[in-house]
C-alpha positions as CSV (number, residue, x, y, z in Angstrom):
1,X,37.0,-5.6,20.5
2,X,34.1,-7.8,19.0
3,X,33.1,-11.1,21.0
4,X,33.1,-13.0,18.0
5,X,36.0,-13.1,15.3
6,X,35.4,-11.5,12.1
7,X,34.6,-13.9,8.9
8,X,37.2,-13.3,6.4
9,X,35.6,-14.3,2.8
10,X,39.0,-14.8,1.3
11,X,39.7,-17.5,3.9
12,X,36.5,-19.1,5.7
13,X,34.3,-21.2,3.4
14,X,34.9,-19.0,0.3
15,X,33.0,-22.0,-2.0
16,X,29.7,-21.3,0.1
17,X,30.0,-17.8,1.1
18,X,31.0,-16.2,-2.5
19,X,27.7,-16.0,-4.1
20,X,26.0,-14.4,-1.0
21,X,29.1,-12.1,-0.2
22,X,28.7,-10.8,-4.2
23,X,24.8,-10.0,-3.5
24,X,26.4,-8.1,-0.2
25,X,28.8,-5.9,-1.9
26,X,26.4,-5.7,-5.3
27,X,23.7,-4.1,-2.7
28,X,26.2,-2.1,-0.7
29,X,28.4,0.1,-2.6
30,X,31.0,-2.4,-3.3
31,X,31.7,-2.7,0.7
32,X,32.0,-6.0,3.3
33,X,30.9,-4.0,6.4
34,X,32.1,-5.3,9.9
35,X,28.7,-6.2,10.3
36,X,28.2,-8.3,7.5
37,X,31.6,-10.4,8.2
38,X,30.2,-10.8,11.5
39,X,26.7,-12.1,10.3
40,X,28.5,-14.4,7.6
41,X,29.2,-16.3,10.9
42,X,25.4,-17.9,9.8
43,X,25.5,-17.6,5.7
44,X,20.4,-18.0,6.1
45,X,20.6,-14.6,8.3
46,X,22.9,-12.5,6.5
47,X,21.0,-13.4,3.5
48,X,17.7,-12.9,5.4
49,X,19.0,-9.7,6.9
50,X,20.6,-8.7,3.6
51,X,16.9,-9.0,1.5
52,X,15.1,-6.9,4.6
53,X,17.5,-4.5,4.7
54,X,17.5,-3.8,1.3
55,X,13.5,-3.7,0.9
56,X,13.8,-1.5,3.9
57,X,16.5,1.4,2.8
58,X,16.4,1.1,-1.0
59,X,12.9,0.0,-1.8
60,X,10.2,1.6,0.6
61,X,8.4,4.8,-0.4
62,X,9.2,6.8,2.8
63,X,11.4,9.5,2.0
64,X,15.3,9.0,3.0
65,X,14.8,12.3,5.6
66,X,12.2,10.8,7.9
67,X,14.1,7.0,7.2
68,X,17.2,8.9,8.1
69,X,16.2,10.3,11.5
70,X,14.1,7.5,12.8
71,X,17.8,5.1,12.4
72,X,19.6,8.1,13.9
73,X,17.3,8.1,17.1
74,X,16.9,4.3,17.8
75,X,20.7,4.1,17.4
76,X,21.2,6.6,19.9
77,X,18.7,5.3,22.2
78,X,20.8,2.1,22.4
79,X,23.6,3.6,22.1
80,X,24.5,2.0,19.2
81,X,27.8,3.6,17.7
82,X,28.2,2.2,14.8
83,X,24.6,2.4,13.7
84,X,24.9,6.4,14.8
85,X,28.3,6.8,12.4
86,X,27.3,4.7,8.9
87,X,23.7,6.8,9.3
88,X,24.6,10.7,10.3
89,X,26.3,10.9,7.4
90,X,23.1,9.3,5.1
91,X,21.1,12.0,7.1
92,X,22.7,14.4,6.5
93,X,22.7,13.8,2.6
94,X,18.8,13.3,3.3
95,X,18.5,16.5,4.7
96,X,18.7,16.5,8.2
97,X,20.4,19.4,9.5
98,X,23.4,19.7,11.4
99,X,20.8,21.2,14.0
100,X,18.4,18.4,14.3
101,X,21.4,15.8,14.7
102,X,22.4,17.5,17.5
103,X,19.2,17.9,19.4
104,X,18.1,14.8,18.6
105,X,18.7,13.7,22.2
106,X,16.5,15.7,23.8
107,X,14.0,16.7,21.1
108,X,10.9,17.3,22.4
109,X,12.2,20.6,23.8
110,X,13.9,21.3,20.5
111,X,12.8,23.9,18.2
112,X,14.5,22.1,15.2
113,X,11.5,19.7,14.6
114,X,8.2,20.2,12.6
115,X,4.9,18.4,13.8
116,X,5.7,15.5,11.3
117,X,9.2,15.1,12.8
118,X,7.9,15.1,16.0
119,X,5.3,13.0,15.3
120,X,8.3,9.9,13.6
121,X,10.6,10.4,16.8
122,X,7.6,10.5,19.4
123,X,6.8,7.1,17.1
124,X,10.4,5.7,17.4
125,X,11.4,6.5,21.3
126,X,7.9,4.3,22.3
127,X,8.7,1.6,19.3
128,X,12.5,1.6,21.1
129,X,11.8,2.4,24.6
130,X,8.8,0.7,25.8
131,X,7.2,-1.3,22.6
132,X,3.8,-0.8,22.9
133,X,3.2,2.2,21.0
134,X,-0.2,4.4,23.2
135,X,-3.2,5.5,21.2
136,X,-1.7,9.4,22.1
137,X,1.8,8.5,19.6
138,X,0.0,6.6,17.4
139,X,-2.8,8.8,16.3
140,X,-0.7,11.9,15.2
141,X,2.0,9.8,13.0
142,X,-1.3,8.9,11.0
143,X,-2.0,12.4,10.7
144,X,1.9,13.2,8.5
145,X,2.0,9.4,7.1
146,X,-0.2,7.3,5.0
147,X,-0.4,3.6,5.8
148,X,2.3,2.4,4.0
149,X,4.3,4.9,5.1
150,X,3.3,3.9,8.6
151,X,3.8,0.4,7.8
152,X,7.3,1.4,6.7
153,X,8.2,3.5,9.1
154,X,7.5,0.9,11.8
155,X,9.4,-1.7,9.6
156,X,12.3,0.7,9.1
157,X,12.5,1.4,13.2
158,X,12.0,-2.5,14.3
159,X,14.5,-3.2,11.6
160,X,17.1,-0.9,13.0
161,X,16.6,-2.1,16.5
162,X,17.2,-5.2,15.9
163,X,20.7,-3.5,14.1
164,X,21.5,-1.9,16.6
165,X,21.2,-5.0,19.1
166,X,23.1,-7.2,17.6
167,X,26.1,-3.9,16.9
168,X,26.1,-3.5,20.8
169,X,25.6,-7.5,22.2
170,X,28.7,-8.6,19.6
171,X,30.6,-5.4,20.3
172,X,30.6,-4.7,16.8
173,X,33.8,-2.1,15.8
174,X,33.5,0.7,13.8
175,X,35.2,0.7,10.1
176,X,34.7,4.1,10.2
177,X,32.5,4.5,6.9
């Protein structure tokens, strides 16, 4: 059960919350998400969390595989549920095979994964894990991404850790995409 209520549009402070709830569905598929209702709870960091989300899913230049599988991995290195159902699907419409989803957990000893793969993942369990990022896990990503690519990649995985933070802290439910 979430810590915090849900915001229900139709009831709390529909006069101020329309226009922004509109944006919300326009930019995702017609759907409220759990998560949204619970960020409604402060109307500046939905908004603020609505504009980089979008920029960062529906407006970066990284391909929607490599997007895909760096979500996939930080969610389940938090062990962020949510984030890890809404995004399997996604990756798997990316791309990602059915193979790759399920040895994402232990990777490195996974034959599933190219050098650029490896390179993303080795990227995102440092970004996740530790923060600092070493010269050693740095220097190959630059090798598979250019530098916006690199700047998007490292936008895409301290975006979805921050998801996946705030999914687990407010014991966010699953609406089951």
């Amino acid at each position: 059960m979430a810590r915090l209520r849900y915001v229900n549009p139709d009831l709390d402070d529909t006069e101020t919350l329309a226009p922004l709830v509109e944006r919300i569905r326009e930019q995702r598929s017609g759907k409220l998400l759990e998560l949204y209702r619970m960020l409604l709870h402060s109307p500046p960091v939905a908004d603020g969390w609505l504009h980089l989300g979008t920029a960062v899913r529906y407006q970066a230049a990284l391909d929607g595989r490599s997007r895909e599988l760096a979500i996939c991995r930080v969610g389940q290195l938090n062990g962020a549920r949510y984030e890890w159902d809404h995004h399997v699907p996604l990756a798997r419409r990316e791309g990602v095979s059915e193979e790759q989803l399920e040895a994402l957990s232990d990777w490195p000893s996974s034959v599933h994964f190219d050098a650029r793969q490896r390179a993303l993942l080795a990227y995102a369990d440092a970004m996740t894990r530790d923060v600092a990022v070493p010269d050693e896990i740095f220097d190959p990503l630059t090798e598979h991404f250019d530098e916006r690519e690199v700047v998007e990649l490292t936008a895409t995985i301290a975006f979805y850790n921050m998801v996946s933070r705030f999914l687990v802290a407010l014991a966010i439910e699953d609406e089951k995409p």
